[in-house]
N, C-alpha and C positions, 0 to 999 in steps of 0.2 A: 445500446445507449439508453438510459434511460428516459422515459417523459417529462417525469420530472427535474427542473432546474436543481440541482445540488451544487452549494458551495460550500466553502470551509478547504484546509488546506488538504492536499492527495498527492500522494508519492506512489505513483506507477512504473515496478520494475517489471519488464518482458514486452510482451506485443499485443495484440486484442485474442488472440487466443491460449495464450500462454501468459500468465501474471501473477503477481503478488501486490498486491496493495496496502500502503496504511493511506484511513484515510477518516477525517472530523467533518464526516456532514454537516453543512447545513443547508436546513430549508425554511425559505420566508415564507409565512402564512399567507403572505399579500400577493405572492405571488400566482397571477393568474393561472399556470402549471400544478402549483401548488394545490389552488382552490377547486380544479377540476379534478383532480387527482383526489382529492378528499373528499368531493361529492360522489364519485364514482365508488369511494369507501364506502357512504356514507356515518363519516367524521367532519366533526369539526376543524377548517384548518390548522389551528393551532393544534388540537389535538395530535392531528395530521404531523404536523412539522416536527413536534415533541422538543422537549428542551433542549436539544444539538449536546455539542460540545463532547459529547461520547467516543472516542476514538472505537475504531475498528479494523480487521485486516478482512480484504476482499483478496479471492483465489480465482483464478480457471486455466484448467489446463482438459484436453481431452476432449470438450465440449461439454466439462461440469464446471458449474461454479458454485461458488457459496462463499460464506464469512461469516462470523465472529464479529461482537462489540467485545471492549477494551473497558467494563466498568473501571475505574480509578485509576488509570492512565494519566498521567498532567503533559502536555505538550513537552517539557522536557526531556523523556524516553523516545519517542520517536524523535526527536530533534536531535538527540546524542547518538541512535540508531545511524541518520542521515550523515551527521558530522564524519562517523567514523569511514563508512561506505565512503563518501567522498574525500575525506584524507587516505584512503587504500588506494584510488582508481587514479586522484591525482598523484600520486607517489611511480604506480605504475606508467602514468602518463607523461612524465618527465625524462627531458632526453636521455638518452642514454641507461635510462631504469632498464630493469629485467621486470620483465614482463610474465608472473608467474600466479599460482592461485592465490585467492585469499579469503579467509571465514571474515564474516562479521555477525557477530551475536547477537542479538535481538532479547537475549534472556529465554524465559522457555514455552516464549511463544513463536517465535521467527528466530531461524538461523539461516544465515545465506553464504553458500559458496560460488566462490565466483572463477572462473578457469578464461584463460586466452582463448578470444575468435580471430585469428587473424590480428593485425596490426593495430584495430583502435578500435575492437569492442571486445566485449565479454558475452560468456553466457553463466548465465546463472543456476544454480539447486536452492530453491526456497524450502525449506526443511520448516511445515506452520502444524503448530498444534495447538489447538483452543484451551484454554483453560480449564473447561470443564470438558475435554474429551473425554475422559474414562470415568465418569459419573455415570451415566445412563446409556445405553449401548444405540438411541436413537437422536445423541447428540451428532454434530459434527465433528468428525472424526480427524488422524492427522492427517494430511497432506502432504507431499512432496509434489514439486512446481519445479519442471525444468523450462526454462526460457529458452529461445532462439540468441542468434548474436546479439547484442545491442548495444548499437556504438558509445564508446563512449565517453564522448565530447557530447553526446545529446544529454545522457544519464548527467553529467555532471550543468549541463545547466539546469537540468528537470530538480537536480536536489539544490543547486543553489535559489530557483523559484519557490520549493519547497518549503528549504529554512527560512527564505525572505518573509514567507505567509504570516511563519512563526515568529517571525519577526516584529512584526505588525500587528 
């Protein structure tokens, strides 16, 4: 976990060792977190906090992690990312549904396949490639993210808090 306070909305698929993230920092300059964290830069907090609003996707699996910003992203890509995920899981979630895999595309930065755990979770393959992967060989590279189960009555409140963010 980090020291610093971050808010702004975060959509976490898998577990603290295994995940995919998108996610719109933000951080308040006023914030006492904030302001230490940026003297221990030494930066200015504002400098520190930077204009937010940046989408990004966060990884870990294996005991690495790393991420991607998302320049020119608009809150409507991951929101239709979220909508879709959650119309898949609810579909599956419905009595008497068949319970079988399902992609949802992300475009050709995130693809997520999702397979049955058991009766009321999923596990997931996060298939993330950064935009500029193949630009410079000391970029961040792709990734594949397999998750643990993760049930999913949790997943679908976590994406309906999500979208509510975006909502807002």
């Amino acid at each position: 976990m980090s020291p610093v306070p971050v808010g702004g909305p975060a959509l976490f698929i898998g577990a603290d060792t295994a995940y995919v993230a998108l996610v719109r920092p933000e951080l308040d300059p006023d914030d006492p977190g904030v302001r230490r964290a940026a003297e221990q830069a030494g930066v200015d907090p504002a400098e520190f906090a930077g204009p937010g609003g940046v989408w990004a996707v966060m990884v870990e699996t294996g005991g690495e992690g790393g991420g991607f910003e998302l320049p020119g992203v608009r809150d409507a890509e991951p929101a239709h990312f979220a909508e879709r995920l959650r119309a898949e899981l609810a579909a599956a979630s419905a009595p008497g549904a068949a319970r079988g895999p399902f992609t949802v595309d992300g475009g050709a930065v995130l693809r997520l396949d999702a397979h049955p755990a058991g009766e009321a979770a999923y596990t997931f393959t996060a298939h993330v490639t950064p935009p500029d992967a193949d630009d410079t060989p000391d970029t961040y590279g792709p990734r594949t993210v397999e998750t643990g189960p993760v049930p999913t009555a949790e997943l679908l409140a976590d994406l309906d808090a999500f979208l509510g963010s975006l909502a807002s």
